[in-house]
C-alpha positions as CSV (number, residue, x, y, z in Angstrom):
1,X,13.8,23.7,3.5
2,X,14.1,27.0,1.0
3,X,10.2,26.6,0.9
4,X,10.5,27.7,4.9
5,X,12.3,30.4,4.6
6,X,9.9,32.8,2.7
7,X,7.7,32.3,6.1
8,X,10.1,32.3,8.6
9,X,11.3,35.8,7.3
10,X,7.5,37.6,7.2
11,X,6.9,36.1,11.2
12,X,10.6,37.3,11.7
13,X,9.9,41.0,10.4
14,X,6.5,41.1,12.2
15,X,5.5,44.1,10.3
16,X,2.1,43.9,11.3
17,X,-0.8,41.7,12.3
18,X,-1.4,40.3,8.9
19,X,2.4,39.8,7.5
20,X,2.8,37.7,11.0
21,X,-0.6,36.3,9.6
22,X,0.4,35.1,6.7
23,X,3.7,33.9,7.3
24,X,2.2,31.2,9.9
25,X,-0.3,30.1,7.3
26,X,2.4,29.3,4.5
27,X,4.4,28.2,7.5
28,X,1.2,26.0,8.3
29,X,1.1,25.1,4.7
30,X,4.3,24.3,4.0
31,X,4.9,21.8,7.2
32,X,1.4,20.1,6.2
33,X,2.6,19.5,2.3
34,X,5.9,18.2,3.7
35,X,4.2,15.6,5.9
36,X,2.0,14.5,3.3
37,X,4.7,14.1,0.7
38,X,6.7,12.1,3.5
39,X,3.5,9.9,4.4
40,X,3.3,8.7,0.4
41,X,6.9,8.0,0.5
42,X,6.7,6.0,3.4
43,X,3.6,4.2,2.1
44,X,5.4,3.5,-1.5
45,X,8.4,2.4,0.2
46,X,6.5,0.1,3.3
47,X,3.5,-1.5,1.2
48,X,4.8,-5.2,-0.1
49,X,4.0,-9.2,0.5
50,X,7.3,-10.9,0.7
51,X,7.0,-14.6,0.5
52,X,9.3,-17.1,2.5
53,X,9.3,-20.9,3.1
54,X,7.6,-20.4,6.3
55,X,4.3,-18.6,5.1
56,X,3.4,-15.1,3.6
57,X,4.7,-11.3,5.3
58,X,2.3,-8.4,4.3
59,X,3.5,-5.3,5.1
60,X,1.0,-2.5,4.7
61,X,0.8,1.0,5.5
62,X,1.1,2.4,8.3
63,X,3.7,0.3,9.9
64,X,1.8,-2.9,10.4
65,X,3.1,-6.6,9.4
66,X,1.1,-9.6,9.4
67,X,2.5,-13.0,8.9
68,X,0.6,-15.8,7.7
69,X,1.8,-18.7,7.8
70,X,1.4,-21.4,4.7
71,X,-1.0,-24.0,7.5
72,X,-3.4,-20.7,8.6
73,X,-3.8,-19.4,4.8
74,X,-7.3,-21.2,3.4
75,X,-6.8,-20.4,0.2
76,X,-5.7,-17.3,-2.0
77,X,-8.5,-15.2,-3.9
78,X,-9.0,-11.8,-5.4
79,X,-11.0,-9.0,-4.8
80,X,-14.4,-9.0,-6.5
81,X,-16.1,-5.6,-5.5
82,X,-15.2,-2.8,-3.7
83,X,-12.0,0.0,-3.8
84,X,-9.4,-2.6,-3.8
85,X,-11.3,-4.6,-6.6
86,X,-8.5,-7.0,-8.4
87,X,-5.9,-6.9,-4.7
88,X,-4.8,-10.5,-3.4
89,X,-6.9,-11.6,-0.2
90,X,-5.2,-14.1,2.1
91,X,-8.2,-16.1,3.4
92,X,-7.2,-17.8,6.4
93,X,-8.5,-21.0,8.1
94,X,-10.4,-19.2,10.4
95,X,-12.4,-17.1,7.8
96,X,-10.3,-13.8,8.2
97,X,-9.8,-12.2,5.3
98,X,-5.9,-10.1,4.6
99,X,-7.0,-8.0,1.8
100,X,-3.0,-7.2,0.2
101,X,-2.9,-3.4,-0.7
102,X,0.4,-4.1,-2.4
103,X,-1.5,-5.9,-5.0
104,X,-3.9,-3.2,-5.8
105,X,-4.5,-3.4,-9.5
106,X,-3.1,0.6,-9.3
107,X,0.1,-0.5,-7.6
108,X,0.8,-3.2,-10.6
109,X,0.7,-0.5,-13.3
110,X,2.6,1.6,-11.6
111,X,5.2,-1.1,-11.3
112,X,5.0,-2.4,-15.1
113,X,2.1,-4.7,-15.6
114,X,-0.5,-3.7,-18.3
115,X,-3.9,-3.6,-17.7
116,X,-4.6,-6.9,-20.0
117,X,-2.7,-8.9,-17.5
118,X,-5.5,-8.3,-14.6
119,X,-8.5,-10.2,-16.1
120,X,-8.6,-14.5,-16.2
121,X,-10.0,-16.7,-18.5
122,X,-12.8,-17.0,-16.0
123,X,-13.5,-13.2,-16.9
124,X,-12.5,-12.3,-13.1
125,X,-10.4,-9.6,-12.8
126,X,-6.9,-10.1,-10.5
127,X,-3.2,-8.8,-10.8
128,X,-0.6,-11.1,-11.9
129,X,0.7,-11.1,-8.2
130,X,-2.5,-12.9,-7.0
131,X,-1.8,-15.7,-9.5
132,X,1.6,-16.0,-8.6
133,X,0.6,-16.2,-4.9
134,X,-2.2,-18.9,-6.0
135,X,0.3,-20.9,-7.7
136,X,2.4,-21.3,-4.4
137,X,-0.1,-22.3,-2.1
138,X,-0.7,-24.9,-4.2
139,X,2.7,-26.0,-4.5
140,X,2.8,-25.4,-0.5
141,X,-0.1,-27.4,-0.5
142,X,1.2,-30.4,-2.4
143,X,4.6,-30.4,-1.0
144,X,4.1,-30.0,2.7
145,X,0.8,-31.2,3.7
């Protein structure tokens, strides 16, 4: 809010043309910084897979949910190639793919995992989350179906 005020004040005087000029432009400024800083909040604070007993909820940015539930889901894989190389991909039965930005290899090391903990004996490379999610679908799998 201070960071307003310096702008405010030079439209307010409206000494000339260029002070009124320059104030709207850090007023301009100052309003686009704001939103951007409030749109990585809301992306840090939205972005996560929650698991329940009836399937998988992936909440991504902005504002969307999808729910997959454990008798659509194929099978769980990572991310080969591409941007979100290493994220969780919910392939469903009818050949849809979820790619999971929560599981983004630069999400885990932001939350704690080291960079070791992304690549499988196999030699693919996948956050620890994927494995977890993996590992129940196949208990799903041998429990339920």
């Amino acid at each position: 809010m201070i960071a307003l005020v310096a702008p405010l004040m030079l439209i307010i005087s409206g000494q000339g043309t260029t002070t009124m000029m320059v104030g709207i432009a850090l007023l301009l400024f100052f309003c686009l910084l704001c939103t951007a800083v409030t749109l990585v909040a809301v992306d840090a604070w939205r972005t996560s897979i929650v698991v329940t007993p009836g399937g998988i909820e992936v909440r991504q940015f902005p504002l969307s949910t999808r729910r997959v539930r454990w008798d659509e889901l194929h099978r769980v894989e990572a991310q080969q190639t591409g941007y979100r190389t290493g994220a969780s991909v919910l392939v469903l039965r009818t050949g849809e793919r979820v790619v999971c930005s929560a599981t983004d290899p630069r999400r885990a090391i932001y939350n704690g995992h080291r960079m070791r903990a992304f690549v499988a004996p196999a030699g693919q490379f996948f956050s620890p989350t994927t494995a977890e999610l993996i590992t129940l679908h196949h208990e799903w799998l041998l429990n339920f179906r």
